[in-house]
N, C-alpha and C positions, 0 to 999 in steps of 0.2 A: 408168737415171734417167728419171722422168718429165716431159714436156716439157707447162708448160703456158702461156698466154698473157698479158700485162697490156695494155688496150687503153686510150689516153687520146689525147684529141686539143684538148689544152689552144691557147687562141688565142694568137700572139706575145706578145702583152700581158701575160701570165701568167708570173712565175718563182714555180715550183713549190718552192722553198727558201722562198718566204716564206707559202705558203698551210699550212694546217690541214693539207691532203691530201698534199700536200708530205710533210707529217712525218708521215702514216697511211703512206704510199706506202716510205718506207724503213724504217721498223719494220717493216712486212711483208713488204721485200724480205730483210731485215738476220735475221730469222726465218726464212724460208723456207731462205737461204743455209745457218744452221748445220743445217738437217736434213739435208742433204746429200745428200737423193732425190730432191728436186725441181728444176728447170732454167725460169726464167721468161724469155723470150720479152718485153720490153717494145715494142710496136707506137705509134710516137709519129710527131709532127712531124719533119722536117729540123728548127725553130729547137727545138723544145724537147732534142735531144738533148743538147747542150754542159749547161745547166743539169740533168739528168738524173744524165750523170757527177758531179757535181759535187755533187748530193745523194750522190748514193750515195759518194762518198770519202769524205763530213762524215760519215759512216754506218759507213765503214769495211768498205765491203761489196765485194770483191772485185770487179775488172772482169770478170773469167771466169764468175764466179759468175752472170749475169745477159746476159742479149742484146739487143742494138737493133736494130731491125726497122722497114724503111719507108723513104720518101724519102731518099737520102742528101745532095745539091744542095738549100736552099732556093732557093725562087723568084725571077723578076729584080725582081718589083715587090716584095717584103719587102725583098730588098736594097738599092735605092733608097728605101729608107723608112728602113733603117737609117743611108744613107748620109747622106741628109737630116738624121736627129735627131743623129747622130755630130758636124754640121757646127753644126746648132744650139748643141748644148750645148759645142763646145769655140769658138767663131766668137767674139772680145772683140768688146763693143760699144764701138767706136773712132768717133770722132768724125770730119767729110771732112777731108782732109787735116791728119791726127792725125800720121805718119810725119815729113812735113815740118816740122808745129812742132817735136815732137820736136827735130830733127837742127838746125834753126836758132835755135831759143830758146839754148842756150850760148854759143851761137856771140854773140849779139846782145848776150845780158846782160856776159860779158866785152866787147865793143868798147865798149859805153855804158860801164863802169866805167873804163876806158884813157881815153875821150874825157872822163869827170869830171875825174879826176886831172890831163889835162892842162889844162884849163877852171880848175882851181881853183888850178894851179899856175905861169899864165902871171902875165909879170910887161910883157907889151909889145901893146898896142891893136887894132896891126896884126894880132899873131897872134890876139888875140879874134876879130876880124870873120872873119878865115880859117878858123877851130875853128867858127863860128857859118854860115858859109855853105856850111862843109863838114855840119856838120849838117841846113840846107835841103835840100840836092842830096841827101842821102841820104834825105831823106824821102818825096821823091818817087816813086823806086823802091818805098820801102817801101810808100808809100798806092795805087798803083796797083797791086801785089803783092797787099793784102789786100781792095782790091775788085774783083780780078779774080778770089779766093779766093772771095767772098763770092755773086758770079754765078753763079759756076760750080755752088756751092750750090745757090741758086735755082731753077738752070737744071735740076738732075738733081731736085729735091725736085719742081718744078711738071713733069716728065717722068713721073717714079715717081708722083705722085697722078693722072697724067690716065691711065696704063696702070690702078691700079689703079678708079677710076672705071667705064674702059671695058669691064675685067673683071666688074665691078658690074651694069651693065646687063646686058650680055651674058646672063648669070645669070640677070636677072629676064624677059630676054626670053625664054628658055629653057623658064623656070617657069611664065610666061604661058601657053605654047603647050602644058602640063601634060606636057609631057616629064620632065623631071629633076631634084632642085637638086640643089644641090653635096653637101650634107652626106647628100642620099641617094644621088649619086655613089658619094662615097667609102666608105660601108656598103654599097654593090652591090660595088665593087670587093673591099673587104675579104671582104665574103661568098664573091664569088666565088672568091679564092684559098684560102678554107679550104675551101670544098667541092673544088674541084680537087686538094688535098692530100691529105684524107681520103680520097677516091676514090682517088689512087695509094697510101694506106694501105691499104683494104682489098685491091687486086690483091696487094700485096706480102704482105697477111696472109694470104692463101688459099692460096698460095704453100708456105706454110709446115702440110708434111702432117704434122708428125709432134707437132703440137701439139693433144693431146685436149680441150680446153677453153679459154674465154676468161675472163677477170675484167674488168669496167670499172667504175672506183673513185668514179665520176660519173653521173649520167643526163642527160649533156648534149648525146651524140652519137646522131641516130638511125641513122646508116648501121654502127654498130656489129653491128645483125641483118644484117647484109649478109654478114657471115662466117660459112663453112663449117658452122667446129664452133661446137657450143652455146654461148651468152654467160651469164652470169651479171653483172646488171646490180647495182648498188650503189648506192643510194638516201639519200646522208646526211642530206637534208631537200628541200624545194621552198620555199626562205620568198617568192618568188614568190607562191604562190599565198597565204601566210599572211600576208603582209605588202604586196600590190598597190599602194594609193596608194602606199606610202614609195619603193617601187621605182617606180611611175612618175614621178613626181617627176624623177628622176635622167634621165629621155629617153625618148619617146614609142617612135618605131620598135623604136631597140634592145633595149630592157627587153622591148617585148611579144614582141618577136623572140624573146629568150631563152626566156621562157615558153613560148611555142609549141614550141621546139623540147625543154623538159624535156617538157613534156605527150605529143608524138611518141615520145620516147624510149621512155617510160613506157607509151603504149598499142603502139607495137612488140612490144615486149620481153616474154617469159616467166617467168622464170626471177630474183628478186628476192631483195637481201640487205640487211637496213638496221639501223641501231645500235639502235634502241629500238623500244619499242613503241610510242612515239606517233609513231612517221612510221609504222611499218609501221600500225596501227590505223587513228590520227586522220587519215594524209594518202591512203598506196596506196590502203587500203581503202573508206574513208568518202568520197574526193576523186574516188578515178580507178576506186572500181567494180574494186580487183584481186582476185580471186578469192586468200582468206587461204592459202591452202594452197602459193601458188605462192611467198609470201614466208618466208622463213627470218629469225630475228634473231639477229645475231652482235655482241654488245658488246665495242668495244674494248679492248683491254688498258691498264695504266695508262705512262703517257710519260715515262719514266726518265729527267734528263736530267744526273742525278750524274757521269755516265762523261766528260762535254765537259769537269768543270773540278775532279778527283779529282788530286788530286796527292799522290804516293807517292816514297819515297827520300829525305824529310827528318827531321832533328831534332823540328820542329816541323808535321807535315804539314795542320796546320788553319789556322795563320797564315798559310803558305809558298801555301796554298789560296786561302784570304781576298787576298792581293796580288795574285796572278793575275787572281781572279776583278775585284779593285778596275781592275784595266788593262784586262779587257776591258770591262767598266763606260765607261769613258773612251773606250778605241775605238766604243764603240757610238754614247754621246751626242755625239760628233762626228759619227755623219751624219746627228744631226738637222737640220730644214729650213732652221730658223734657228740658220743656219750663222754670222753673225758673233757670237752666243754663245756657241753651241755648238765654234765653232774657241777660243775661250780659255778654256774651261770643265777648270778643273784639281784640282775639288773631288772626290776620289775615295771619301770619307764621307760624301755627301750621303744626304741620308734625301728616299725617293719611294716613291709606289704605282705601282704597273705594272699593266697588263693589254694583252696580247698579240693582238692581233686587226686585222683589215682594217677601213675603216671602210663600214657598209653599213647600209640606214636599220631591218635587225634588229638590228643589234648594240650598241643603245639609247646608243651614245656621248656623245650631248649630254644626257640624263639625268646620266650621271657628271660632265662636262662642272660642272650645274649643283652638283651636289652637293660636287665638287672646290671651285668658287669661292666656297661658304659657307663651308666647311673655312676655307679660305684666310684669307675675309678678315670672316669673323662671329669662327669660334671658335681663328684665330690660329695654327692648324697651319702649320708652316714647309716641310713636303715638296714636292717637286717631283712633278709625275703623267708617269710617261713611257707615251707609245701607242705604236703599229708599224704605226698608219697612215700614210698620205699626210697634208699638213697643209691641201694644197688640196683637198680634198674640203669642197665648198659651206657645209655648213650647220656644221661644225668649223671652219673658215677663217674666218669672220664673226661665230662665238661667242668666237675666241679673240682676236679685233680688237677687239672691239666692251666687250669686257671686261678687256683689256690684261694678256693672260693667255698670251704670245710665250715669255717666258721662264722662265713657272712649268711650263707645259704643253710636254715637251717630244717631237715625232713623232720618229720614228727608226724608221727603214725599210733592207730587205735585210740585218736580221742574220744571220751565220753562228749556227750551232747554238749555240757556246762561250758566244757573245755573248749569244745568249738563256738560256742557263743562268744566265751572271750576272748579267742583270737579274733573273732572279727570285731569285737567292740572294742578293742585296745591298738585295731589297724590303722594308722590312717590312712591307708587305701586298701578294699580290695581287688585283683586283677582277675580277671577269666580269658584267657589267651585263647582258648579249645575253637578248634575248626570246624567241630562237629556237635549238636546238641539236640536232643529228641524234645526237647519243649525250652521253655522257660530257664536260662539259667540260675540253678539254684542260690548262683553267687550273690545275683543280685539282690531279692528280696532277703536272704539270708542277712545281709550286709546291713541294708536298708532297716532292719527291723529293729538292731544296736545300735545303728547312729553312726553308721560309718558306708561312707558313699563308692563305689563300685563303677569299674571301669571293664568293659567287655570286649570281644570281638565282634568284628561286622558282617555277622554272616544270615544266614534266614529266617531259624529263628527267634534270635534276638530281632529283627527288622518288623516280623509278624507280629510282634508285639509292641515295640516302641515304632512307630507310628509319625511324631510329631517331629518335624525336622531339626530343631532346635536343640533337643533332646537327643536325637543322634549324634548331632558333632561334637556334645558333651561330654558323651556315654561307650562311642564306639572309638574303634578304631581299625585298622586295617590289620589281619592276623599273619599277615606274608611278609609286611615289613616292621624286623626288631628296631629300626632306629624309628618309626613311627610307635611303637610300643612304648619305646622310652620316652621317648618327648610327650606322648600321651599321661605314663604315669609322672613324670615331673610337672606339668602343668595341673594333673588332679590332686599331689601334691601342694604345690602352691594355689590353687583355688579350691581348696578342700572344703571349706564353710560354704562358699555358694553352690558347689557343685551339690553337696549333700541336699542342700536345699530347695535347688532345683527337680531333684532325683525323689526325694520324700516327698511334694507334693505330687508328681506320680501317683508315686505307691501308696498315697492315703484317698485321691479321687480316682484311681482306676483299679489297679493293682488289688489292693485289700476291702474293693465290691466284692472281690471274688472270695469264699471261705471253702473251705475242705469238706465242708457239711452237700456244698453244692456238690463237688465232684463224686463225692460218694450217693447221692441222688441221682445223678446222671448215668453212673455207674449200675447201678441197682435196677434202675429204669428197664435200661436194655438187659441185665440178666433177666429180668420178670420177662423181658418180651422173650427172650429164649427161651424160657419155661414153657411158657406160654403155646410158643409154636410147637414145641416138642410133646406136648399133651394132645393138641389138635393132631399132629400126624399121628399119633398112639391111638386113636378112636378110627 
């Protein structure tokens, strides 16, 4: 069996079940697996391996079938970061001496209600004045009780602001003397630990002799040429470079940081594979100056995801289908952000558009955004729009505020695989607004493969693919203008039977010639010829 490499060096931040590559990464492990001659070597982080497994189970891709390669201990400062956010997110924000009301309020409310009864029950002068002086003496203790409560506040509140204060200056004294700030602290720091990591990634992958070629599914890492055997880098876009202001926007250092190191990758690296012709053309070529012969184009196969919520052994196996998929429907809209909605939301026939994606200033969000809220509230559509973004992302968070659009619009993030099938089989539309797409979007065969028909942008390469004119003015639309977005999905709305059916014949004569089994042959191809060349120069 031939043994060959998958190199990725995704940051903590990243769970790979909910990115794009995520789900390229196990199609192509889940292909590779049934040919049964090849042996993939996965070269990753310590934190991403747990998430790794755990794609590939949703995958159904054998443990054996596949190997993990690299750090096996993450580092002590990831783990005190984990231990930190673990403490955040489960820590109640309880009030000072929250434990003590607690445990004394019952106590208090019964005694007052004992001393009514006997107040309103005496019949003799003397016992008044004694129930009444007995209520003085007790007040005492109590009022001195709750301002010594109330000090003791004071006391830690005016502590905690003069540390933090003192921590303040400190900082700008720091900054003054053009040393450090904080927030570039802790992106040295952070830096630092992932170059440390990858570094004991590539000892560990060198290590490994019996692996004739690499694959990395990203161009994000330049110490990837640091390895042995040949790499075969993978290029699914750079909207960095296509889209700059948006992404600087989002943060100075970091953003350009990024940049700089796809650019490194990219000018390292030989040996190139990308989904379309307009990154290998418009970006490798025309951007970074790669000589065309070094890059190959391999287009994806289409995204199956019928198999997560296929139910077989009933009477009725399309209705018995339909329930499944309506619950996981309901499991999904409960992790949306807005949670006290979203926890009593029991409507499992709600009619929504979905579109599947991170949010990022290419993947034109707040276009749909606008388009959604005319829908809404010009032309009276009653849908819900669910995304798979974060809902705090900046410029998403302040549209959906500012517009009072919390419960129409709903985020819902870290779907498993199931989950995401049945948002799109229970959609009746789905949308891909995005400017920017390094192949095939995944919206559309995704969509197409549950029976629910997809509406995209008009941009390259969607056009490299759909072909047939007819077919375009069905399918596209223009992604610069929101009021052409909306009158797009209102009409795929109301022609949603033909348009599916237009769109599935597609995807059953063109579209699903293509399998996964090809792209991993094509793929393997040129690793063997890397091999290949690299034994002839060795002689």
């Amino acid at each position: 069996m031939k043994q060959y490499g998958i190199f990725i060096a995704y940051a903590p931040s990243i769970d790979l079940r909910t990115e794009g590559l995520g789900r390229y990464l196990s199609s192509f492990l889940k292909a590779a697996t049934d040919r049964g001659d090849a042996h993939f070597a996965i070269l990753c982080p310590s934190w991403s391996r747990e998430a790794l497994i755990t794609l590939c189970m949703e995958a159904e891709i054998p443990r054996h079938a596949y190997s993990l390669v690299g750090p096996d201990q993450t580092p002590l400062l990831y783990r005190i970061y984990q231990l930190l956010q673990r403490r955040r997110e489960t820590k109640r924000p309880r009030k000072r001496f929250q434990a003590v009301r607690d445990r004394l309020y019952p106590i208090a409310v019964a005694h007052a209600g004992w001393l009514r009864g006997r107040i309103a029950s005496t019949r003799s002068l003397t016992a008044l004045i004694a129930f009444a002086a007995y209520c003085v003496s007790l007040a005492i203790p109590i009022t001195a009780m709750v301002l010594g409560m109330r000090l003791v506040t004071r006391i830690r509140t005016a502590i905690s602001s003069w540390f933090r204060q003192a921590r303040s200056r400190l900082w700008r004294s720091v900054a003054a003397l053009g040393l450090v700030s904080p927030s570039s602290l802790r992106f040295r720091l952070y830096e630092g630990m992932l170059e440390r990591e990858t570094a004991l990634m590539i000892q560990s992958g060198n290590r490994q002799s019996d692996i004739s070629a690499w694959y990395t599914p990203a161009a994000f890492w330049p110490k990837v040429t640091e390895l042995k055997a040949p790499v075969l880098t993978c290029v699914p876009d750079v909207v960095l470079a296509e889209f700059p202001v948006g992404f600087a926007r989002l943060g100075g250092v970091p953003m350009q940081h990024a940049y700089q190191t796809v650019a490194t990758t990219i000018r390292r690296n030989e040996n190139f594979v990308t989904y379309s012709e307009h990154i290998k053309r418009g970006i490798l070529v025309e951007k970074f100056g790669i000589d065309p012969g070094a890059i190959r184009m391999i287009p994806h196969a289409p995204n199956d995801l019928s198999r997560s919520i296929t139910i077989t052994g009933f009477p009725d196996n399309d209705a018995t289908g339909r329930a499944y998929a309506e619950m996981l429907l309901l499991g999904a809209i409960r992790k949306a952000s807005h949670a006290g909605y979203a926890s009593t939301f029991s409507n499992s026939k709600v009619q929504f558009l979905f579109y599947a994606s991170q949010f990022r200033p290419s993947k034109n969000v707040i276009t749909l955004l606008r388009a959604y809220e005319w829908l809404l509230r010009k032309k009276g559509i009653g849908h819900k729009l669910i995304l798979t973004g974060f809902s705090q992302y900046e410029s998403v968070r302040i549209f959906l505020d500012q517009h009072n659009l919390r419960s129409d619009v709903l985020c819902v993030h870290g779907l498993t695989e199931p989950e995401l099938a049945a948002c799109y089989k229970l959609a009746d539309l789905a949308v891909n607004p995005s400017l920017s797409e390094g192949g095939m979007p995944f919206t559309f065969t995704e969509a197409l493969s549950v029976g629910t028909p997809a509406i995209m942008a008009d941009i390259e390469v969607t056009r490299e693919i759909i072909k047939d004119r007819t077919l375009r003015e069905a399918s596209l639309f223009d992604p610069y203008d929101w009021r052409a977005l909306g009158e797009k999905i209102q009409w795929g709305i109301q022609n949603r039977t033909s348009l599916y059916q237009q769109q599935r014949k597609f995807y059953d004569d063109v579209l699903a010639k293509r399998s996964w089994a090809d792209v991993v042959e094509e793929h393997l191809r040129i690793l063997d010829e890397l091999a290949g060349r690299q034994k002839v120069a060795a002689k």
